[in-house]
DRENPA-560030 format. One record per residue (C-alpha): chain; residue in three letters; x, y, z; residue number from 0. Coordinates in nm, 3 decimals. Example, Ala and Ser with C-alpha at 12.3 -4.5 7.8 and 13.67 -1.06 7.14 Angstrom:
REM residues 2
<chain = A res = ALA x = 1.230 y = -0.450 z = 0.780 n = 0>;
<chain = A res = SER x = 1.367 y = -0.106 z = 0.714 n = 1>;
This chain:
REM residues 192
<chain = A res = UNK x = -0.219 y = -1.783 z = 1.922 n = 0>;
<chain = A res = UNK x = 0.030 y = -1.701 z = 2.235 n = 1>;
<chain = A res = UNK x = 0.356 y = -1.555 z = 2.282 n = 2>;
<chain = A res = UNK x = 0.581 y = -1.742 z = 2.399 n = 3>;
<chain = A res = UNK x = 0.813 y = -1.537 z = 2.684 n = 4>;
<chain = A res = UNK x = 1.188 y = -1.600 z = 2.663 n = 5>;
<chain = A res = UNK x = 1.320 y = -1.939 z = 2.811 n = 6>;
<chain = A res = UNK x = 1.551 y = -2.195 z = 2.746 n = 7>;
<chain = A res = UNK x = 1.315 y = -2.466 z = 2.579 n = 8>;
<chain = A res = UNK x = 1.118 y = -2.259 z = 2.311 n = 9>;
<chain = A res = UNK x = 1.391 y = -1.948 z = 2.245 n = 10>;
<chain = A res = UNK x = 1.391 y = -1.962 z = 1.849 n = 11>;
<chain = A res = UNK x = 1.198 y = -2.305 z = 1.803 n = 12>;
<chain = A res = UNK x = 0.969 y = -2.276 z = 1.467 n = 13>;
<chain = A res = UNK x = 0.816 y = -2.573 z = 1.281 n = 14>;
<chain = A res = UNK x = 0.479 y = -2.776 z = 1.334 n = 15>;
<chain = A res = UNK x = 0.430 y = -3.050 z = 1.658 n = 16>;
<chain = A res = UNK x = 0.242 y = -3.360 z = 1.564 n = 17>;
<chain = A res = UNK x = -0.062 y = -3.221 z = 1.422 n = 18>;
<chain = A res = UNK x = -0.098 y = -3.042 z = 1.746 n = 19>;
<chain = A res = UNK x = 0.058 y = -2.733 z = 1.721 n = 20>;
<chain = A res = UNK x = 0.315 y = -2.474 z = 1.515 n = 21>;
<chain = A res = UNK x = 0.634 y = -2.236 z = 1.624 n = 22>;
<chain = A res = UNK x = 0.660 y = -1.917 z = 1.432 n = 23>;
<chain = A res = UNK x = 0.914 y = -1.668 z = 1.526 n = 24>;
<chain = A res = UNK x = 0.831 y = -1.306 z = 1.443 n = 25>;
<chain = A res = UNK x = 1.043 y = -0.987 z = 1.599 n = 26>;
<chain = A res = UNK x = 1.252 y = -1.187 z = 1.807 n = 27>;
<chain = A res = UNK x = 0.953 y = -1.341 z = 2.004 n = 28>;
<chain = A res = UNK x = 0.808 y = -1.707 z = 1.971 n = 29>;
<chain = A res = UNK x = 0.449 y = -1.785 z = 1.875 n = 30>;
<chain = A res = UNK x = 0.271 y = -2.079 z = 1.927 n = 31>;
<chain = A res = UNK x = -0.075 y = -2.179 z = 1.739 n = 32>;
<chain = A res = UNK x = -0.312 y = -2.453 z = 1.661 n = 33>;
<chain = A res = UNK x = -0.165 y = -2.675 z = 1.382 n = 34>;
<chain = A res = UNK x = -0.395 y = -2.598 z = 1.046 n = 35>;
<chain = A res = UNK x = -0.616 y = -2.845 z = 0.931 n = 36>;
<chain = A res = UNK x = -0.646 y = -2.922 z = 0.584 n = 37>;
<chain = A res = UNK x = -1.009 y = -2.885 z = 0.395 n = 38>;
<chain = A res = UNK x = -1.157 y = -3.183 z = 0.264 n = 39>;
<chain = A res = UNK x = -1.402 y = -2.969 z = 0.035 n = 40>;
<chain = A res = UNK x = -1.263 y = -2.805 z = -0.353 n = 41>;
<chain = A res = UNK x = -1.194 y = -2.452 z = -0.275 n = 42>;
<chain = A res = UNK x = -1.463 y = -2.220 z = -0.500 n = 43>;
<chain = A res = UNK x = -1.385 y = -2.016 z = -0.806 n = 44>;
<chain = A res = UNK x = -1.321 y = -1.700 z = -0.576 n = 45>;
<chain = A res = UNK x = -1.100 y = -1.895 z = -0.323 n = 46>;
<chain = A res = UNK x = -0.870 y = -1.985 z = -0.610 n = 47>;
<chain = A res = UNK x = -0.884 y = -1.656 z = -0.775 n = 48>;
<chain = A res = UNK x = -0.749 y = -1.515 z = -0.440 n = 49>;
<chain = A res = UNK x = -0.531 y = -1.810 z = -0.359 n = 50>;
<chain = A res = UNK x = -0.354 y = -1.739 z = -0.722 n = 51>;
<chain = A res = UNK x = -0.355 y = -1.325 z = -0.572 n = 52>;
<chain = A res = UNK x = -0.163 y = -1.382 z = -0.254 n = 53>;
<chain = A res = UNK x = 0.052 y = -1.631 z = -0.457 n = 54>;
<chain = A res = UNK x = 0.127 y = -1.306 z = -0.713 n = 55>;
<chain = A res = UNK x = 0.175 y = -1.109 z = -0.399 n = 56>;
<chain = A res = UNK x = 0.420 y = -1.319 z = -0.207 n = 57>;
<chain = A res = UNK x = 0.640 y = -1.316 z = -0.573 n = 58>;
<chain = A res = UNK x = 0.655 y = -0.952 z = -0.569 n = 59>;
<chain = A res = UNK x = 0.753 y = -0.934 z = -0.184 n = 60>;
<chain = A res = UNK x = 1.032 y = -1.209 z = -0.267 n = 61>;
<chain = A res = UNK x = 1.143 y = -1.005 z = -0.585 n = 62>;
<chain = A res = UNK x = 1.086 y = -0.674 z = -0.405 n = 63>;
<chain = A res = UNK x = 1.365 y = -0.802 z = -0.094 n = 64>;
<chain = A res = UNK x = 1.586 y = -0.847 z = -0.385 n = 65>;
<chain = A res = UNK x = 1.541 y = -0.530 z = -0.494 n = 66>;
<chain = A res = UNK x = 1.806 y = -0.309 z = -0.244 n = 67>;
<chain = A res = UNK x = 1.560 y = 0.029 z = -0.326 n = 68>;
<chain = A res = UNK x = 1.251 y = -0.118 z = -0.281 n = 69>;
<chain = A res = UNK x = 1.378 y = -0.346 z = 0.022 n = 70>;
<chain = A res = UNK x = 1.499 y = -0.062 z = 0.226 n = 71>;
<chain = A res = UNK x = 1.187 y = 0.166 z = 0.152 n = 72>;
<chain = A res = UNK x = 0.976 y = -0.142 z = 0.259 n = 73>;
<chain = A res = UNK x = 1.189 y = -0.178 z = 0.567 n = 74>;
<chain = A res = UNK x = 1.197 y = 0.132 z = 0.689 n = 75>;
<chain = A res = UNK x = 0.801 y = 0.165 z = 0.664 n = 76>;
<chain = A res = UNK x = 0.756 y = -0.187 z = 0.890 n = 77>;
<chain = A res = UNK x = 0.634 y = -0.138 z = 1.205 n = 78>;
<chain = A res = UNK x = 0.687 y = -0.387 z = 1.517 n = 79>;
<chain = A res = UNK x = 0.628 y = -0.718 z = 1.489 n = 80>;
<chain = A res = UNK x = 0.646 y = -0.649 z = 1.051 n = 81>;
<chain = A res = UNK x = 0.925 y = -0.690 z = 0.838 n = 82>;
<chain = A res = UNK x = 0.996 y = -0.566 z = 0.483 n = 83>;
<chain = A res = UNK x = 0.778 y = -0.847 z = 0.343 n = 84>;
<chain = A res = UNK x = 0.494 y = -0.833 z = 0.489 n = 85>;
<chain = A res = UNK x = 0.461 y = -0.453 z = 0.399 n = 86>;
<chain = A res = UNK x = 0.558 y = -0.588 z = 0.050 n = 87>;
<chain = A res = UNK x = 0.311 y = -0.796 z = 0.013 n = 88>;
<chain = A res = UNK x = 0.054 y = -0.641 z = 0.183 n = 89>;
<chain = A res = UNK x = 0.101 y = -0.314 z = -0.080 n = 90>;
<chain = A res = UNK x = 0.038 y = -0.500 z = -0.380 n = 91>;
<chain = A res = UNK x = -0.304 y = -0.717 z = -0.245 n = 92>;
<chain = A res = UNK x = -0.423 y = -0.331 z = -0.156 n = 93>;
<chain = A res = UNK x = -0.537 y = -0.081 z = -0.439 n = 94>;
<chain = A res = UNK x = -0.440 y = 0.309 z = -0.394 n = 95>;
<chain = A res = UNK x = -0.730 y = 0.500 z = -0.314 n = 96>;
<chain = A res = UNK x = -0.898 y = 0.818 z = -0.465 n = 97>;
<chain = A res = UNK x = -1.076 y = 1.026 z = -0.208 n = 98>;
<chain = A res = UNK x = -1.130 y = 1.346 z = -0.367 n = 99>;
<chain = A res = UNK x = -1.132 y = 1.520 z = -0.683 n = 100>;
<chain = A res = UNK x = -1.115 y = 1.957 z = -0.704 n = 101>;
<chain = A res = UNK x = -1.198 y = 2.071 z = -1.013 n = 102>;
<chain = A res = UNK x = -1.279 y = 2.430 z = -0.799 n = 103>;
<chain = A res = UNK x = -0.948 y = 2.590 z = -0.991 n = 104>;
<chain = A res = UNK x = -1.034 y = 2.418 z = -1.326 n = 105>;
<chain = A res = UNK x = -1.146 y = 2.681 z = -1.560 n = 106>;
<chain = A res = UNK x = -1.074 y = 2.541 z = -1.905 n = 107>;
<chain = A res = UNK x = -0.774 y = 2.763 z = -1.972 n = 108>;
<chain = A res = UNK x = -0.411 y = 2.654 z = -1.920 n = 109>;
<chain = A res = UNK x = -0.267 y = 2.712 z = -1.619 n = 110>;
<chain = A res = UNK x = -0.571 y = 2.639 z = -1.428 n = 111>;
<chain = A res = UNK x = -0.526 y = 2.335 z = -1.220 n = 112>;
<chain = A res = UNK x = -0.711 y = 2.031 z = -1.063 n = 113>;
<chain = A res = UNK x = -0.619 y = 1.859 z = -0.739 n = 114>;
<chain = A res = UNK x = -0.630 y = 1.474 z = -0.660 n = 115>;
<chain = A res = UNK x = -0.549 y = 1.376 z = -0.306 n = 116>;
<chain = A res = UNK x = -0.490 y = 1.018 z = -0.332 n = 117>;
<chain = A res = UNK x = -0.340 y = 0.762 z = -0.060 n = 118>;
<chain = A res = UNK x = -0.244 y = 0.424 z = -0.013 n = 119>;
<chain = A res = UNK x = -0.144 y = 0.172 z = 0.256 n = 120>;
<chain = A res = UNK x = 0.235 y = 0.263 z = 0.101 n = 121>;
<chain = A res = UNK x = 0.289 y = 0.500 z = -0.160 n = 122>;
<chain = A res = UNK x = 0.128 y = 0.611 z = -0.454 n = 123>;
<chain = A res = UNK x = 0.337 y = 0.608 z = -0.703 n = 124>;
<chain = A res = UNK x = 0.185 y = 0.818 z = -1.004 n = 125>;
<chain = A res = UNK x = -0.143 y = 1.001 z = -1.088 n = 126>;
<chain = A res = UNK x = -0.272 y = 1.028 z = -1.414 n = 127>;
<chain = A res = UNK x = -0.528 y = 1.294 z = -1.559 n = 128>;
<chain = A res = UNK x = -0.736 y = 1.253 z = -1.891 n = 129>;
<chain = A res = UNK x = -0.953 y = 1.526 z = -1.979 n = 130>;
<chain = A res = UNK x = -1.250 y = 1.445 z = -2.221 n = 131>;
<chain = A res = UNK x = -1.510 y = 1.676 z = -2.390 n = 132>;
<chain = A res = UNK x = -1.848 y = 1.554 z = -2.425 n = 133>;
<chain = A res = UNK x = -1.853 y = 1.378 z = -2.734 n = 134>;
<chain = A res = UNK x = -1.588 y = 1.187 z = -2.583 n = 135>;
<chain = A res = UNK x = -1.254 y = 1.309 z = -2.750 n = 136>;
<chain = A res = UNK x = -0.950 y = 1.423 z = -2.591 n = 137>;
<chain = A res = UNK x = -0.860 y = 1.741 z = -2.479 n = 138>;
<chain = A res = UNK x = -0.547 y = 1.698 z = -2.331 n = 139>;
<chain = A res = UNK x = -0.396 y = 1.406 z = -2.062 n = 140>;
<chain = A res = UNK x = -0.075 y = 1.388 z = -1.842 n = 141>;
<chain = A res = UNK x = 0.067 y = 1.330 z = -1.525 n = 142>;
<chain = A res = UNK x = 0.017 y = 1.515 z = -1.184 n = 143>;
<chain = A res = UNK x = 0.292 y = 1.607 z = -0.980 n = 144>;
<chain = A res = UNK x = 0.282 y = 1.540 z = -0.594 n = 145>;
<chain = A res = UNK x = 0.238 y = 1.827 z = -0.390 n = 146>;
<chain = A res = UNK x = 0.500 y = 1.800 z = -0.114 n = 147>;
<chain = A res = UNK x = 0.475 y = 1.717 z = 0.235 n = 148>;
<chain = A res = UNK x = 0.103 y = 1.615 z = 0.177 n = 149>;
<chain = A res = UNK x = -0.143 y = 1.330 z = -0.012 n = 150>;
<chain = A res = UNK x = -0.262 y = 1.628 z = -0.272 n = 151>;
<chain = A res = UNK x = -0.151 y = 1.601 z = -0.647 n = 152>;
<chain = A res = UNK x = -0.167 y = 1.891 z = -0.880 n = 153>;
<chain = A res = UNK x = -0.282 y = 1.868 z = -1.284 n = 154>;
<chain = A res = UNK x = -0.195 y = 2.201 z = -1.424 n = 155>;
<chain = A res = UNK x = -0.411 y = 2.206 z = -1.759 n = 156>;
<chain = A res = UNK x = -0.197 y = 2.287 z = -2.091 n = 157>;
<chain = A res = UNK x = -0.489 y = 2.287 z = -2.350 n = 158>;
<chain = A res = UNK x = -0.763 y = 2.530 z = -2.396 n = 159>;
<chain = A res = UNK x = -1.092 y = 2.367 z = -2.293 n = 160>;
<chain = A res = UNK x = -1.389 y = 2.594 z = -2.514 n = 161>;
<chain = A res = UNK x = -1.623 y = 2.426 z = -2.312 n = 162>;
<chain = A res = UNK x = -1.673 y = 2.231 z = -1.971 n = 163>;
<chain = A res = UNK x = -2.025 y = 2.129 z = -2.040 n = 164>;
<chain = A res = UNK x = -2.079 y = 1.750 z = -2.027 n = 165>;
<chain = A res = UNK x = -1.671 y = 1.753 z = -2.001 n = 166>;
<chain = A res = UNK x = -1.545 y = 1.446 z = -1.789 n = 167>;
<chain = A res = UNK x = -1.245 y = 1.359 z = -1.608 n = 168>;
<chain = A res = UNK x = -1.060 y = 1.066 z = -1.557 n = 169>;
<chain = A res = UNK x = -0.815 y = 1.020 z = -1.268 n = 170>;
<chain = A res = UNK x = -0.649 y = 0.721 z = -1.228 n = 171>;
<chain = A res = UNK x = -0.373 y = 0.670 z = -0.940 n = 172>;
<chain = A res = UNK x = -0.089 y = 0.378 z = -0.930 n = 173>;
<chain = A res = UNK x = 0.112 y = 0.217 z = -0.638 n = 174>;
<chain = A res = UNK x = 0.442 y = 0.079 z = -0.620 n = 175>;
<chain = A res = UNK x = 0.308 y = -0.257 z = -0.695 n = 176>;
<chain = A res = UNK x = 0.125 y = -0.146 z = -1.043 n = 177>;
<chain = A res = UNK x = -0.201 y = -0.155 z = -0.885 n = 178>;
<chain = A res = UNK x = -0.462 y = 0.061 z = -1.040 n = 179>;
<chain = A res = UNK x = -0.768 y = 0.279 z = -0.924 n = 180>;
<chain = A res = UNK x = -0.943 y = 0.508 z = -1.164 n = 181>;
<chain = A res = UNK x = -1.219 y = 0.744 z = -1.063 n = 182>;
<chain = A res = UNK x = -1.489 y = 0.910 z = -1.359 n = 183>;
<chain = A res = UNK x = -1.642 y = 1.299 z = -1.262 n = 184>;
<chain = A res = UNK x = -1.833 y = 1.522 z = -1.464 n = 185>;
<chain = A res = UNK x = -1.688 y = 1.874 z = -1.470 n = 186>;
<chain = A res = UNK x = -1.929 y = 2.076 z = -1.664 n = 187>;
<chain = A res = UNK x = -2.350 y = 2.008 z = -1.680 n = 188>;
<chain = A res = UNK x = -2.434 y = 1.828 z = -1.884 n = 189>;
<chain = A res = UNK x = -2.609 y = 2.010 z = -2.232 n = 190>;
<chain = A res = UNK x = -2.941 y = 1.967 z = -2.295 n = 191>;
């Protein structure tokens, strides 16, 4: 792929050449590559699975440029070269991320608190918190908040926990997009 400087023959040309090569213009600039060529062999089980992804993910871009909210929050996060779109479509193909549970201030008691600090390659849009005791039933669940100016979220705990032995915890964070990650920890040891 090449950039194509400004002149008077290429300035703004896009399309495909023959079967030679393609014009693309991105950020004002002109881009020349080697035409595609089509495969002659069926694309696998996984190739279509993530064919039918991007095709999910270039509908939400498309709806999300529609969208005057989520089109200016996507614009204003594109970098050079980017537009809107891409970062569209790029945040729902990619999953928020959990990278680290403190249970540290979780003593069982309300008002005690855990922390989350979550990213993603946009936003996260909500963490979740379920709280169950070892035999599996609930103890209490609800939403963190976002603790500004930062990735940490804070659970403050409303129910009285008797017990954090074999106790687990279930985070699970959400993007823009709908995309899903949920992460599992023990808080307590487990009883023998």
């Amino acid at each position: 792929m090449a950039k194509v400087g400004d002149n008077i023959v290429t300035t703004g040309l896009s399309g495909k050449l023959g079967n030679l090569i393609v014009f693309r213009n991105r950020g004002g600039k002109t881009i020349v590559s080697k035409a595609p060529k089509k495969k002659e062999q069926e694309p696998s089980e996984a190739q279509q699975q993530h064919h039918l992804r991007f095709q999910e993910a270039i509908i939400y871009g498309k709806a999300s440029m529609s969208d005057s909210q989520k089109k200016e929050a996507y614009d204003a996060s594109a970098e050079e070269g980017q537009s809107g779109f891409n970062v569209a479509v790029a945040d729902f193909l990619n999953a928020p991320k959990i990278r680290e549970i403190d249970l540290s201030s979780y003593t069982g008691q309300p008002g005690s608190y855990i922390r989350i600090y979550a990213t993603d390659d946009f936003n996260v849009d909500s963490v979740t918190v379920t709280i169950l005791n070892a035999d599996g039933s609930e103890v209490e669940n609800g939403n963190a908040v976002i603790e500004p100016g930062s990735g940490w979220w804070q659970y403050i705990a409303t129910a009285t926990n008797e017990s954090l032995d074999g106790d687990k915890i279930i985070i699970r964070a959400f993007d823009i997009p709908g995309n899903l990650t949920q992460k599992d920890q023990q808080i307590g040891t487990i009883p023998r």
